[in-house]
N, CA and C of each residue as an Amber inpcrd file, in Angstrom:
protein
   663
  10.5370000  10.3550000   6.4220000   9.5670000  10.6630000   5.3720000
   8.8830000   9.3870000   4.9370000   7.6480000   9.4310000   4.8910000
   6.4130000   8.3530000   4.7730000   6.5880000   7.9970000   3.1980000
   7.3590000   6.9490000   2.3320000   7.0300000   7.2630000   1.2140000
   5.9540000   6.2450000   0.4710000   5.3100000   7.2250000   0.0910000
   3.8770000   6.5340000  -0.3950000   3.3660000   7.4840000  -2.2900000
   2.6470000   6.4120000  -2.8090000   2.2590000   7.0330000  -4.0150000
   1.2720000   7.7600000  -3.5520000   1.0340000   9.3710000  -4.1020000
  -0.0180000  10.4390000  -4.3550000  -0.3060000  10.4810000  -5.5020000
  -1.4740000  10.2820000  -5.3190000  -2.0530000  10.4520000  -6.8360000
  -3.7800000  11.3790000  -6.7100000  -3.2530000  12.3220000  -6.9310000
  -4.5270000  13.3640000  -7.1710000  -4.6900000  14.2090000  -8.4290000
  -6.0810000  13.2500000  -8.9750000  -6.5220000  13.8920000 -10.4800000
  -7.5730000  14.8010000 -10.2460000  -7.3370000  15.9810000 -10.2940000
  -8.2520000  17.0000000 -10.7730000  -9.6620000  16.8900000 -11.7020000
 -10.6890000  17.5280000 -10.9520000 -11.4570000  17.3760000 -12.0080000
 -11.5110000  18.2200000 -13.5990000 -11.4750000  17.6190000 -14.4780000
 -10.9190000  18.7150000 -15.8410000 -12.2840000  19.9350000 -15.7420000
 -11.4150000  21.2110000 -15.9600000 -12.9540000  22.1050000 -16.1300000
 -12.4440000  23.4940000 -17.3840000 -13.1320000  23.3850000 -18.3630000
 -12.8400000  23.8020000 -19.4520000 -13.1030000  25.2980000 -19.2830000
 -12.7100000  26.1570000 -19.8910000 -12.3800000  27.6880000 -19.7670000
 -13.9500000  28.2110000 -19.7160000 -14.4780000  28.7600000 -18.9150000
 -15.8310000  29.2660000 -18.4860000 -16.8480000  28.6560000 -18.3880000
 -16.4010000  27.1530000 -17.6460000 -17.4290000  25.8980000 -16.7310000
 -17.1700000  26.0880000 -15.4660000 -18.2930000  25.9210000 -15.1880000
 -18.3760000  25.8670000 -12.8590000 -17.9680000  24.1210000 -12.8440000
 -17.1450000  24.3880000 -11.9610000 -16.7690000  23.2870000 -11.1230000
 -17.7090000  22.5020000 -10.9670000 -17.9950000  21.1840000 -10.8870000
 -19.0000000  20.5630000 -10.0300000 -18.9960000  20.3800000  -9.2350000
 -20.4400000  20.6680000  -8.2150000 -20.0890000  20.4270000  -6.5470000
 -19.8780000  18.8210000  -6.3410000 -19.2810000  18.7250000  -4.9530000
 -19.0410000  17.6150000  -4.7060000 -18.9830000  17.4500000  -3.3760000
 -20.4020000  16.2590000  -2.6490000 -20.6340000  16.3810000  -1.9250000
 -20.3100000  14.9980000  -0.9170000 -20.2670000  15.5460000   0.3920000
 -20.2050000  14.5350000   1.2060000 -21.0730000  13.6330000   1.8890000
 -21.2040000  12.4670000   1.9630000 -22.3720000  11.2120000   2.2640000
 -22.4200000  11.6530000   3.5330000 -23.5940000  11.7430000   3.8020000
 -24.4550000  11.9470000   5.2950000 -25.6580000  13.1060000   5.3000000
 -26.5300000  12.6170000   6.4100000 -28.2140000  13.6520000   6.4000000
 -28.9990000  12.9240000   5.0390000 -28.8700000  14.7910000   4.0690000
 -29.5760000  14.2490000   2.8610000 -28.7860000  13.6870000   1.5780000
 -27.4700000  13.6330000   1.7920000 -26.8520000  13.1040000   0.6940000
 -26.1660000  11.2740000   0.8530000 -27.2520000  10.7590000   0.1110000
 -26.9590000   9.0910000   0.2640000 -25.3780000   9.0160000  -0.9850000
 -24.4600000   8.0200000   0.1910000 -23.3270000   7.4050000  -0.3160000
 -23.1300000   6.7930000  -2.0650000 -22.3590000   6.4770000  -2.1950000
 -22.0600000   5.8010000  -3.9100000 -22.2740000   4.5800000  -3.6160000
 -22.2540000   3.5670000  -4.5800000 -22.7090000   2.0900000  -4.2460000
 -21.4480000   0.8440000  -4.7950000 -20.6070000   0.6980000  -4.8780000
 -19.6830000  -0.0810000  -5.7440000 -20.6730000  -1.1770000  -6.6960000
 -20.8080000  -0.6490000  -8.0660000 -21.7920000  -2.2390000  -9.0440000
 -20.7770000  -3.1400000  -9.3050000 -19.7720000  -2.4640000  -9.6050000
 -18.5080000  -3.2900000 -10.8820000 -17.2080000  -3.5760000 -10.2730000
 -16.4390000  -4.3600000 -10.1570000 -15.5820000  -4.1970000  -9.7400000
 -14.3700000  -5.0380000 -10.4890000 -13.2040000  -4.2730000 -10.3450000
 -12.1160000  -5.0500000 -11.2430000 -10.4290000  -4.7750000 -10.4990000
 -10.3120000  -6.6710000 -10.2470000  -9.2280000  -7.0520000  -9.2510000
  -8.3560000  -6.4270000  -9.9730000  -7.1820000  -5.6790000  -8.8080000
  -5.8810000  -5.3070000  -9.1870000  -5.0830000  -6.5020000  -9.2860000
  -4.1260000  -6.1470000 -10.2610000  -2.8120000  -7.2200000 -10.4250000
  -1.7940000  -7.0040000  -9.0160000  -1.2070000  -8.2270000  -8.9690000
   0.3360000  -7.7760000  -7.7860000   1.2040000  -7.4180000  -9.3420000
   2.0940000  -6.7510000  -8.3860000   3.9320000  -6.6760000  -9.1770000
   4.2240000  -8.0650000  -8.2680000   5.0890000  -8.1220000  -9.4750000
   6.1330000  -8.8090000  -8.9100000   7.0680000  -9.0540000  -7.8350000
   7.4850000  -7.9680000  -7.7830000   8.2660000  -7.3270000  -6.5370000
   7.4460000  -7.6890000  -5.2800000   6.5710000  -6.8840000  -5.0960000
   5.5070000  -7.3040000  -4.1540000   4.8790000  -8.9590000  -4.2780000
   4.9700000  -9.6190000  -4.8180000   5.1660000 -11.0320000  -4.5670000
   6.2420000 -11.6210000  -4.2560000   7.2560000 -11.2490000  -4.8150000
   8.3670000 -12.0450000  -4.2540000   8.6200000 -11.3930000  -2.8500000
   8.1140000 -10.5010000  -2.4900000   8.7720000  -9.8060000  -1.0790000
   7.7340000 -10.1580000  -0.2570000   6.2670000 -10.8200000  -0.5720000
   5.0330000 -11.5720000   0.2220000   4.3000000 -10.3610000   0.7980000
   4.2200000  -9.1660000   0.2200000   3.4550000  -7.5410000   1.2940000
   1.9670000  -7.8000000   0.5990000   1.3620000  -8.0450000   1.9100000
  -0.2960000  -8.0370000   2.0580000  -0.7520000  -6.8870000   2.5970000
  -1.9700000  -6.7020000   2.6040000  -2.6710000  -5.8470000   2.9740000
  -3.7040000  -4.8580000   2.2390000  -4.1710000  -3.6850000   2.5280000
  -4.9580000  -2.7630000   1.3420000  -4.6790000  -1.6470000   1.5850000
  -4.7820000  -1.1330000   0.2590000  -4.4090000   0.3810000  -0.3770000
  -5.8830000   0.8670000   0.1080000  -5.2630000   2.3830000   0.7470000
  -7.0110000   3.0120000   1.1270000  -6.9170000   3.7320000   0.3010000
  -7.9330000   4.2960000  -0.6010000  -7.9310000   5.1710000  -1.9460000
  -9.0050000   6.3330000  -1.4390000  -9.2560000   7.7280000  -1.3670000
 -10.4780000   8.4810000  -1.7740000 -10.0220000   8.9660000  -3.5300000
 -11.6100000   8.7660000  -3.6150000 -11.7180000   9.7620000  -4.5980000
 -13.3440000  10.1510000  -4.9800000 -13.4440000  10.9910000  -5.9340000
 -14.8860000  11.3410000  -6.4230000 -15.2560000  10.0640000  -7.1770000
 -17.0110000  10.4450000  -6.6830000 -17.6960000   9.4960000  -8.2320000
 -18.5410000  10.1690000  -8.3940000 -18.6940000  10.7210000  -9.8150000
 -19.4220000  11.2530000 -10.5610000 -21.0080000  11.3900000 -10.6640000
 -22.1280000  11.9850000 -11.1530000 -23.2880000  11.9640000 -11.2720000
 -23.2440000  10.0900000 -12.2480000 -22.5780000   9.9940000 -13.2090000
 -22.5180000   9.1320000 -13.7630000 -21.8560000   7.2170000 -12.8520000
 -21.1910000   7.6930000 -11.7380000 -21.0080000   6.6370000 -11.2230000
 -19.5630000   6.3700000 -11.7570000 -19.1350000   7.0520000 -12.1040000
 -17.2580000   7.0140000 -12.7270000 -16.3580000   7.8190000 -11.6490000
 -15.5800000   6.9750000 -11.1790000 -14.2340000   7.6070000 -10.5570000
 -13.2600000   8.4890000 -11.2900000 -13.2100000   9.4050000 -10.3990000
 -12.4920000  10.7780000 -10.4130000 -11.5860000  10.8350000  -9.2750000
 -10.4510000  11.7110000  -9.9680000  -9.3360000  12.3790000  -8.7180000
  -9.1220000  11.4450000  -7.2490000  -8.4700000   9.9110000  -7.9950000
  -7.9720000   9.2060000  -7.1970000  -6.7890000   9.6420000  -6.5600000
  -6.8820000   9.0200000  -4.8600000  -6.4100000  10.0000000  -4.0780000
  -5.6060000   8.3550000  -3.1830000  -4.2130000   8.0130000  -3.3050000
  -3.9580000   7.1700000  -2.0960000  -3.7330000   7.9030000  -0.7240000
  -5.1870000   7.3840000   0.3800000  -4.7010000   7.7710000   1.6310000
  -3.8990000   6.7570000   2.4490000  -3.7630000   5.6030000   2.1540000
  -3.0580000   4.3120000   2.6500000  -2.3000000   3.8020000   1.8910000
  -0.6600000   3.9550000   1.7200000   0.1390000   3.2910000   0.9110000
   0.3800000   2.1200000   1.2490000   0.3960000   1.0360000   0.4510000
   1.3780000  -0.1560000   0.5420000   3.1660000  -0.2530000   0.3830000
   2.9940000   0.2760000  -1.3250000   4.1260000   0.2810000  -2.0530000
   4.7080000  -1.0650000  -2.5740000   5.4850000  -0.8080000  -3.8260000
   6.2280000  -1.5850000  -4.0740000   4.9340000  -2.4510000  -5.8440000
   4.8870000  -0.4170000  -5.7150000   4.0500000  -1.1730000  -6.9650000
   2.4270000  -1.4430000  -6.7580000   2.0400000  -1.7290000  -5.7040000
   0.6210000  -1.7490000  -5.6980000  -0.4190000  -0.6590000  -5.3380000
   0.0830000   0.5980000  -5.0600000  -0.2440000   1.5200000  -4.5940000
  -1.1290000   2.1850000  -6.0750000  -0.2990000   2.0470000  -7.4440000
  -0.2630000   1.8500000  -8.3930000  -1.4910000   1.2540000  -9.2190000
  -1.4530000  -0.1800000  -9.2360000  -1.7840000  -1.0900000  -9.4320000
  -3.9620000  -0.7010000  -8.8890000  -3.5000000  -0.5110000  -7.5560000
  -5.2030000  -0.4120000  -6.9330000  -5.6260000   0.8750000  -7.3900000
  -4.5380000   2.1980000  -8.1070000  -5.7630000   2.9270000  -8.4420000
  -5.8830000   2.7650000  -9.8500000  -5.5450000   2.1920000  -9.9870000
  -5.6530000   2.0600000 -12.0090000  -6.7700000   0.7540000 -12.1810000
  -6.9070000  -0.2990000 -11.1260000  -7.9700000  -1.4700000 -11.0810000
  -9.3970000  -0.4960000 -10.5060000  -9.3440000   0.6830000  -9.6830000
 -10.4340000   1.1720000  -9.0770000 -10.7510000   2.6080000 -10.2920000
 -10.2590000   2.8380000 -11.3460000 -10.5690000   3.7100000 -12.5410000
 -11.6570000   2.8340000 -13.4430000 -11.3030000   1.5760000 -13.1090000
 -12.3930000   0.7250000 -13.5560000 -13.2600000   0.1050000 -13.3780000
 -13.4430000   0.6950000 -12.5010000 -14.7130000   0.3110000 -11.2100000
 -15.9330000   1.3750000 -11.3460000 -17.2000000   0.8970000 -11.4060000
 -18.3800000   1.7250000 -11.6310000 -19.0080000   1.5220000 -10.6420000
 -19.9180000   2.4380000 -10.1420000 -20.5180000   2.9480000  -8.6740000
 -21.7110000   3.5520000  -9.5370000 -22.7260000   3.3160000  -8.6270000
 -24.3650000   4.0120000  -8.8220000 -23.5810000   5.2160000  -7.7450000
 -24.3880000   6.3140000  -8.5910000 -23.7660000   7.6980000  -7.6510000
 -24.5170000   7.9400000  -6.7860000 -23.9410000   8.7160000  -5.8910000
 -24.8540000   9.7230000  -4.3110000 -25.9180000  10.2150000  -5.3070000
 -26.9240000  10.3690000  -3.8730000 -28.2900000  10.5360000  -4.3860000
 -28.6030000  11.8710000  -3.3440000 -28.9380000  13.2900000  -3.4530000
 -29.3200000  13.9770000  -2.7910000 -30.7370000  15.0710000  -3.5490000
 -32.0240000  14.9520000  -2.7680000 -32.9690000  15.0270000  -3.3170000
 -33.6430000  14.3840000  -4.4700000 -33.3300000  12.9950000  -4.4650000
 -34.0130000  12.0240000  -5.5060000 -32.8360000  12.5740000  -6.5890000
 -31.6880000  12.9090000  -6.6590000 -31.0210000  13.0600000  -7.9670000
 -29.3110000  12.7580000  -7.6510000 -28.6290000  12.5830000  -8.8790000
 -27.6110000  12.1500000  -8.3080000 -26.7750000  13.1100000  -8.3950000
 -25.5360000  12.7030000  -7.3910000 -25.0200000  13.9560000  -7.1810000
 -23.0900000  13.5350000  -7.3540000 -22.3020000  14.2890000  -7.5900000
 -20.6640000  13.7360000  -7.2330000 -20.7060000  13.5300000  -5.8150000
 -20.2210000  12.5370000  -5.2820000 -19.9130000  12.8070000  -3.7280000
 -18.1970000  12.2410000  -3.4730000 -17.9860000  12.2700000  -2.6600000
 -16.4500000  12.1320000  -2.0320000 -16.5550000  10.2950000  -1.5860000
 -16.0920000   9.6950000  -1.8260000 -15.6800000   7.9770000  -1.4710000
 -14.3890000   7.3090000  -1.0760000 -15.2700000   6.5510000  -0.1610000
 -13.3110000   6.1090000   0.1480000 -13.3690000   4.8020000   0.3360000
 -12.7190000   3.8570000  -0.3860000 -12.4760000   2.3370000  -0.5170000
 -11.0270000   1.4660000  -0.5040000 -11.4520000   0.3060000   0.1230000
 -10.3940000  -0.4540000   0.3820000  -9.8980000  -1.4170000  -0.7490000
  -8.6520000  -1.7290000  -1.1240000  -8.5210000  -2.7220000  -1.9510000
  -7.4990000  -3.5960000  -1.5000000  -7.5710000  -4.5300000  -1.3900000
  -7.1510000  -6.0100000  -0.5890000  -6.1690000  -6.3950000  -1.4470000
  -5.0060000  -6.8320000  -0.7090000  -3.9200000  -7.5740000  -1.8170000
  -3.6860000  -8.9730000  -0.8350000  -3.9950000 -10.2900000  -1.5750000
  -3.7080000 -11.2190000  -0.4500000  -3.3240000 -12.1830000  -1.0140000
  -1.8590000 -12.8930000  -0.6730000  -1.5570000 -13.7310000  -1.2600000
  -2.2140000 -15.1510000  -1.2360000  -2.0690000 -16.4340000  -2.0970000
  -2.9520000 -17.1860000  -1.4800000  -2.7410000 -18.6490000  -0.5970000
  -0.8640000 -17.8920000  -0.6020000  -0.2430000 -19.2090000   0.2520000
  -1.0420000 -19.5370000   1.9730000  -0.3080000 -20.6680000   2.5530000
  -0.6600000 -20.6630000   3.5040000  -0.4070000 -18.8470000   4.7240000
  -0.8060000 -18.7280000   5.8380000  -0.5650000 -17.5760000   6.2980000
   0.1970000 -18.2010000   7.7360000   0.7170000 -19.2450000   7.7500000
   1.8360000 -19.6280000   8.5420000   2.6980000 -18.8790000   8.6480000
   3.1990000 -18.6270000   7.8130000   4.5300000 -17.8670000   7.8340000
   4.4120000 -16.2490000   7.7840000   5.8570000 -15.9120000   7.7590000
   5.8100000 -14.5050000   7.8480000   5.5160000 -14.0460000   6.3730000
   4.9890000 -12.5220000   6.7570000   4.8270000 -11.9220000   5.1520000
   4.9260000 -10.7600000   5.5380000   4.8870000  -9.4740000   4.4130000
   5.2860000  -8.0450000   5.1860000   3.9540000  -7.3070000   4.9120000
   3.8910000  -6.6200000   5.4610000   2.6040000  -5.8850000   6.4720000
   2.7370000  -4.7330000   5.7310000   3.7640000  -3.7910000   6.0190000
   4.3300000  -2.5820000   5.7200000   5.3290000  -2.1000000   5.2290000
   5.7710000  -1.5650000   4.3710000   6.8650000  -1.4090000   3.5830000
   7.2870000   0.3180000   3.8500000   8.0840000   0.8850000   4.2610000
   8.8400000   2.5240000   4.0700000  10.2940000   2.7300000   4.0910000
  10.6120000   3.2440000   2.6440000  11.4470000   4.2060000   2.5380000
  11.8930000   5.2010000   2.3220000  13.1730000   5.4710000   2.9270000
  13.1930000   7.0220000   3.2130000  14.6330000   7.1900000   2.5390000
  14.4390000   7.5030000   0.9330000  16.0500000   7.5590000   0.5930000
  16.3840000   9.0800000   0.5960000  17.4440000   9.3470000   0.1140000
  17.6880000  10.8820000   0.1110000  16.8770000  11.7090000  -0.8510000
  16.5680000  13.1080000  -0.4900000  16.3150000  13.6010000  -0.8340000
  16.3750000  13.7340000  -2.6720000  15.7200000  13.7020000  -3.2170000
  16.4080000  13.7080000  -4.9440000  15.7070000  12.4000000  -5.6680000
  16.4750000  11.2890000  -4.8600000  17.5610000   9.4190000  -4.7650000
  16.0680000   8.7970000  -5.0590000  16.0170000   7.9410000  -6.1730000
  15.1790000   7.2120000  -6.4090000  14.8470000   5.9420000  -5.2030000
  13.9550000   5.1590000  -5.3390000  13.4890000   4.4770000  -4.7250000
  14.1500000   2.9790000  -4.5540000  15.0660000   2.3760000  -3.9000000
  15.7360000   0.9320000  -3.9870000  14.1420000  -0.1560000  -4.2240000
  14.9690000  -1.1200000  -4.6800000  14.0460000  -1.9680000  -5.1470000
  14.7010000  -3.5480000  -4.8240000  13.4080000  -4.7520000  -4.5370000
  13.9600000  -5.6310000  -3.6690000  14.5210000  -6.7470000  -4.6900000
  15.3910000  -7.1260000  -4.6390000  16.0550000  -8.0080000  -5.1530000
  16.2350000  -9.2360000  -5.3880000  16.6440000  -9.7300000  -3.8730000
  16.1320000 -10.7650000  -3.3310000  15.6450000 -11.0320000  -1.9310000
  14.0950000 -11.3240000  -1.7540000  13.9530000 -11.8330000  -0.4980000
  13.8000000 -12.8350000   0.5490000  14.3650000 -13.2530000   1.4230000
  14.0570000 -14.3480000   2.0410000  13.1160000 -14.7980000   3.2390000
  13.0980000 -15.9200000   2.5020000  11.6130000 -16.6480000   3.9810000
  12.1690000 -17.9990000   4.2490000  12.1380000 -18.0750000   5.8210000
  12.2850000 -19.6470000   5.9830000  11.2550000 -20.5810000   5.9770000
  11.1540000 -21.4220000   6.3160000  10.0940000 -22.3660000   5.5670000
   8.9230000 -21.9290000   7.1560000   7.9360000 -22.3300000   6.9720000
   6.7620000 -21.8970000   7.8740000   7.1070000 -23.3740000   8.8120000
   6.6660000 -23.1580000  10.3560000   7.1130000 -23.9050000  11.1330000
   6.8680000 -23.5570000  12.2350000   6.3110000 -24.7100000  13.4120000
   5.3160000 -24.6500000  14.5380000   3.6640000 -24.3920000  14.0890000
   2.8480000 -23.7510000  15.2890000   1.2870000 -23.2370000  14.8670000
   1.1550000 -22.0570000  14.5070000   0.2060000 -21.5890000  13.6780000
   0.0820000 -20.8720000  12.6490000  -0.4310000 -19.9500000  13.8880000
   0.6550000 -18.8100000  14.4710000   0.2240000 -17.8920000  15.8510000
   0.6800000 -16.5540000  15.0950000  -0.5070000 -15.8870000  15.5090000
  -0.0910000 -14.5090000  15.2410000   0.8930000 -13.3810000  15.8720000
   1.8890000 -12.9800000  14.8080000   2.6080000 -12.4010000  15.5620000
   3.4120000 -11.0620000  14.6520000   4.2130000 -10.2850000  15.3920000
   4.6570000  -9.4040000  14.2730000   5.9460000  -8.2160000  14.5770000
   6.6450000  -8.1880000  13.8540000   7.8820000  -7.5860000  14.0980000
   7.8420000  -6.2120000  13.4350000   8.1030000  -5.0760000  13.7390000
   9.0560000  -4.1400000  13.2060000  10.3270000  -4.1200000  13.2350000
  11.0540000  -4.2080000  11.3850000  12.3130000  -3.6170000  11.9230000
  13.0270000  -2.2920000  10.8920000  13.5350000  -1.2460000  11.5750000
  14.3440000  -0.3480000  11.2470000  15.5290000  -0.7740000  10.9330000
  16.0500000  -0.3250000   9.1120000  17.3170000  -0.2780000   8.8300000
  17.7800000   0.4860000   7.9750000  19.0390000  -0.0520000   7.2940000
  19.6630000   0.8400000   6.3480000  20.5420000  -0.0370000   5.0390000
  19.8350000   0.4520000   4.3580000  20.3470000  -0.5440000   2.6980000
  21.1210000   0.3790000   2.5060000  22.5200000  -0.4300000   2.1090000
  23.9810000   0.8050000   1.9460000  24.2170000   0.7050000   0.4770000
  25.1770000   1.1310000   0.0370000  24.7770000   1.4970000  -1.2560000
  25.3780000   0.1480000  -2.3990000  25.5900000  -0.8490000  -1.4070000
  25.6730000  -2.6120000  -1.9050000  24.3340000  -2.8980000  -2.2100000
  23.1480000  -2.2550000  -1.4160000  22.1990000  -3.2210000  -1.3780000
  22.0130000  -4.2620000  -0.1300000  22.8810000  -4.0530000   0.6220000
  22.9070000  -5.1980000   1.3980000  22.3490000  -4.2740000   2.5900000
  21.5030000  -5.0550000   3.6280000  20.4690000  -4.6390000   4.3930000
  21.5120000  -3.9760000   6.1300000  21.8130000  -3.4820000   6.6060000
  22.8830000  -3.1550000   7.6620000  22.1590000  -2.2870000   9.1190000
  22.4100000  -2.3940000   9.9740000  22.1890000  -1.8250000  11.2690000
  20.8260000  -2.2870000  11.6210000  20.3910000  -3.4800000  11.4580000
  18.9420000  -3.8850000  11.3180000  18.6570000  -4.1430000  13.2850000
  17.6290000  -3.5790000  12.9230000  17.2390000  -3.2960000  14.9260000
  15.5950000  -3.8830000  14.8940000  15.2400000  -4.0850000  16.0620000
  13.7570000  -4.2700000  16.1100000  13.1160000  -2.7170000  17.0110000
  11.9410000  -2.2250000  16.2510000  11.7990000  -1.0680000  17.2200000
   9.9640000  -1.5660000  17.4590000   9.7990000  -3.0750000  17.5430000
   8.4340000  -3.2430000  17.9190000   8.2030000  -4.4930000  17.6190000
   7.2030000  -5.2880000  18.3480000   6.7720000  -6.6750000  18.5150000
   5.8610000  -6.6410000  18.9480000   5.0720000  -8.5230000  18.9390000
   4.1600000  -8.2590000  19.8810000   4.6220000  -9.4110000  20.7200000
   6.0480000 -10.3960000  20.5250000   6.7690000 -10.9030000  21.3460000
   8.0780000 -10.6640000  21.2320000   8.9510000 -10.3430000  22.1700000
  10.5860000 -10.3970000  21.4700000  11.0590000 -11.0120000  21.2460000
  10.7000000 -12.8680000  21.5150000  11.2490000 -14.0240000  21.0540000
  11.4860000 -13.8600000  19.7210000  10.5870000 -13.2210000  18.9410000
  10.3200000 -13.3980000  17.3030000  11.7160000 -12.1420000  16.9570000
  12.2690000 -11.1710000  17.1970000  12.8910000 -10.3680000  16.8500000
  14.7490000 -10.7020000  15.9360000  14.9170000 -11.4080000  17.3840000
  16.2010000 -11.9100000  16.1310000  16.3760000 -13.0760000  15.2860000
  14.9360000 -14.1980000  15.0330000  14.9530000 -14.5400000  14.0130000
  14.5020000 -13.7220000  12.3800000  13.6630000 -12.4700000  12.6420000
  13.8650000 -11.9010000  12.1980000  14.2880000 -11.2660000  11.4710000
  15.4610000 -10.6210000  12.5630000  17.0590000 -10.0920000  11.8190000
  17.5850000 -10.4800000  11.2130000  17.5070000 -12.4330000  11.5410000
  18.4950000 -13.0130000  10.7880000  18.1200000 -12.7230000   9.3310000
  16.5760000 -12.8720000   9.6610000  15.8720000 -13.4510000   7.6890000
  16.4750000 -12.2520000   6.7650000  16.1740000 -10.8330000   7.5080000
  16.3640000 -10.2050000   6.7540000  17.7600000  -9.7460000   6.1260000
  18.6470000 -10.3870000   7.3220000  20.1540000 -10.0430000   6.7310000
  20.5650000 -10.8350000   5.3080000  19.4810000 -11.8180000   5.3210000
  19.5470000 -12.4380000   3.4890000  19.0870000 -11.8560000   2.3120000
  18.0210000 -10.6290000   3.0050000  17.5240000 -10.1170000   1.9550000
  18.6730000  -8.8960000   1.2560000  18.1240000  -8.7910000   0.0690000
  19.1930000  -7.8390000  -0.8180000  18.2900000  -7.3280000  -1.6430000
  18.8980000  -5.7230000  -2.0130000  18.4820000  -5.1900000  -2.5550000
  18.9240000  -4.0020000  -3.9990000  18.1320000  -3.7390000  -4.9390000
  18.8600000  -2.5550000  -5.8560000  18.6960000  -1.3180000  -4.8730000
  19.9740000  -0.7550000  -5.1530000  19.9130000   0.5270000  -4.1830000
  19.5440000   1.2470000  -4.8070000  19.0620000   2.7910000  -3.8650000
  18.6320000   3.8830000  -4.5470000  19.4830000   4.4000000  -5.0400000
  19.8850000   5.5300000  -6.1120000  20.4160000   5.9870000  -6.6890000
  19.9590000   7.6910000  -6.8000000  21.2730000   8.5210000  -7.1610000
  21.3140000   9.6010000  -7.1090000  22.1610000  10.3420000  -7.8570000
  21.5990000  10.8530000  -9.0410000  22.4470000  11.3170000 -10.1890000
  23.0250000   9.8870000 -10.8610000  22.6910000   8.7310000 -10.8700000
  22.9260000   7.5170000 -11.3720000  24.0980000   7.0220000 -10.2090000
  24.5760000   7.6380000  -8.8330000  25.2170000   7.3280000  -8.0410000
  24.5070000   6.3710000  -6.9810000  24.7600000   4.7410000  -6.7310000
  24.3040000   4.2390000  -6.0370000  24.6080000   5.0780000  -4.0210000
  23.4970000   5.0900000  -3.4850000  23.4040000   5.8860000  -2.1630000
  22.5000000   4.8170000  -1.0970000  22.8710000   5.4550000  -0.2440000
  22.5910000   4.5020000   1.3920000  20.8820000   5.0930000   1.6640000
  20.0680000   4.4520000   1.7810000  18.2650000   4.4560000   2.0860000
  18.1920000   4.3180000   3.8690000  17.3330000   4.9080000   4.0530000
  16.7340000   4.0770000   5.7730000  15.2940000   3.1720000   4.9540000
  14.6060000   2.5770000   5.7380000  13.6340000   1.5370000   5.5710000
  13.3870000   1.4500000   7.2800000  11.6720000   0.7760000   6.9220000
  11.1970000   0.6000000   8.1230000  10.1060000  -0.7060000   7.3110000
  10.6760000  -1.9630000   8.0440000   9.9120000  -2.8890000   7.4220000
   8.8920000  -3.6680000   8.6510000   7.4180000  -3.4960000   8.2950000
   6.6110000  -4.3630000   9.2330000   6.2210000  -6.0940000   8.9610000
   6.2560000  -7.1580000   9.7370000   6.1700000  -8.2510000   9.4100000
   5.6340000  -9.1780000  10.0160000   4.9870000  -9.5310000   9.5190000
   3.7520000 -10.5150000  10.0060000   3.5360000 -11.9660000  10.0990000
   2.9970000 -12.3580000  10.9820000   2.9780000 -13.8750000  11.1020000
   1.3550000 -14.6180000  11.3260000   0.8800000 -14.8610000  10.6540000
  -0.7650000 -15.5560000  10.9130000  -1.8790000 -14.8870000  10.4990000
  -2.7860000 -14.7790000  11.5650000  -3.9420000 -13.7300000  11.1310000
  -4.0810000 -13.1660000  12.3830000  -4.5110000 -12.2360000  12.5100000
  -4.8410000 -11.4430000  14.3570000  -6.1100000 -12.2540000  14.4110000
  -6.4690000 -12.6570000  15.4500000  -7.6350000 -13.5740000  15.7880000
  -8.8110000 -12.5940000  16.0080000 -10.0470000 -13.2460000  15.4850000
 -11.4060000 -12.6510000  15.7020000 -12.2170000 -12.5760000  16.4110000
 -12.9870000 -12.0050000  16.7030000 -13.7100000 -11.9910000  18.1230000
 -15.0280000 -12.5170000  17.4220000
C-alpha cells in the first residue's frame, strides 16, 4: 500500500446552488496562470532524513483565481505532502479563460522541496510505508549520512525493509540501482538509521518501508 496524503476539498454548494462547471485547459478553454506564489516550509523530519523532490498537487482555480479541492497526485511524505498544499492555498492564479470570460478549470502543479547542501551526497528521493492496517505511521528518529566523498556522480539505490517494533531498521535488501557497487554501502547507512515505530491501539508494531536514494543530479542533455 502506497502511503501518501489525500487531500480532496469539495467545492462547498449551499442547499439549492448548481455546482460550478469546471473545465478542462485545451481548444477553447485557455489554462490558469500562477501570479503569486508562496514557498512551502520543510518539517523537520524531512530535513533531518535529507527527502527532495516535488509534491504533484491537482486542484481547481476558481473564476476568481483561488485554489480549490486540493488534490495530492504525487506524494513525498514525511510531512511535506502537507506542507505544499497548505503553501499552494496561498497561491493566486489569473483563471481559465473560455470565450473572453473566466472560467474554473482543473490545474496541476509542481512544488519543489530542495535542500541547499551540497548534492554530493546521498539524499532520499522517495519515502513508503506500509504499516498495518489500523497502525499509525513510524516516524524517523534518527538518520544517518556519511560524509560526501569521491565525484559528485549520479547514482541511486532502492531499498526494501522492515522497522520492527524497536524501531530498528531489519531485513534491509536492495530491490534496484543504477550500479550495485552502491548497494551495500547503502545497507550499511541505513542499518544506523532508527526509528519511532508505528503503533496500534498504542501497541508498538513491525512496518514494511520502501526507501529510494539518491546521489548527485541525473545529468542534462
Amino acid at each position: 500500500m502506497l502511503v501518501s496524503l489525500v487531500m480532496l476539498a469539495c467545492l462547498a454548494v449551499t442547499a439549492g446552488a448548481q455546482t460550478p462547471q469546471v473545465f478542462r485547459p485545451g481548444g477553447e478553454v485557455m489554462p490558469s496562470r500562477v501570479l503569486e506564489k508562496t514557498a512551502p516550509e520543510y518539517t523537520e523530519q524531512a530535513r533531518q532524513a535529507k527527502l527532495e523532490g516535488s509534491v504533484g498537487l491537482r486542484l481547481i482555480v476558481n473564476v476568481d483565481g483561488v485554489p480549490e479541492g486540493v488534490y495530492v497526485m504525487r506524494s513525498l511524505g514525511l510531512g511535506l505532502d502537507e506542507e505544499a498544499a497548505q503553501a499552494v492555498q496561498n497561491w493566486r492564479f489569473a483563471p481559465g479563460m473560455k470565450d473572453g470570460k473566466a472560467v474554473a478549470v482543473l490545474t496541476t502543479v509542481e512544488v519543489p522541496f530542495h535542500l541547499l547542501d551540497a548534492r554530493g551526497d546521498w539524499h532520499l528521493a522517495r519515502i513508503d510505508f506500509d504499516p498495518p492496517k489500523g497502525a499509525s505511521l513510524p516516524a524517523i528518529e534518527h538518520a544517518y549520512y556519511p560524509e560526501a566523498s569521491g565525484p559528485e556522480l549520479y547514482a541511486t539505490v532502492a531499498l526494501a525493509f522492515d522497522i520492527n517494533p524497536q524501531g530498528v531498521p531489519v531485513n534491509i535488501r536492495a530491490t534496484g540501482s543504477s550500479d550495485a557497487k552502491w548497494e551495500q554501502e547503502l545497507i550499511a547507512m541505513l542499518r544506523e538509521w532508527r526509528f519511532l515505530p508505528a503503533r496500534e491501539n498504542g501497541v508498538p508494531v513491525g512496518t514494511k518501508a520502501i526507501f529510494d536514494f539518491a546521489r548527485g543530479r541525473p545529468a542534462t542533455s
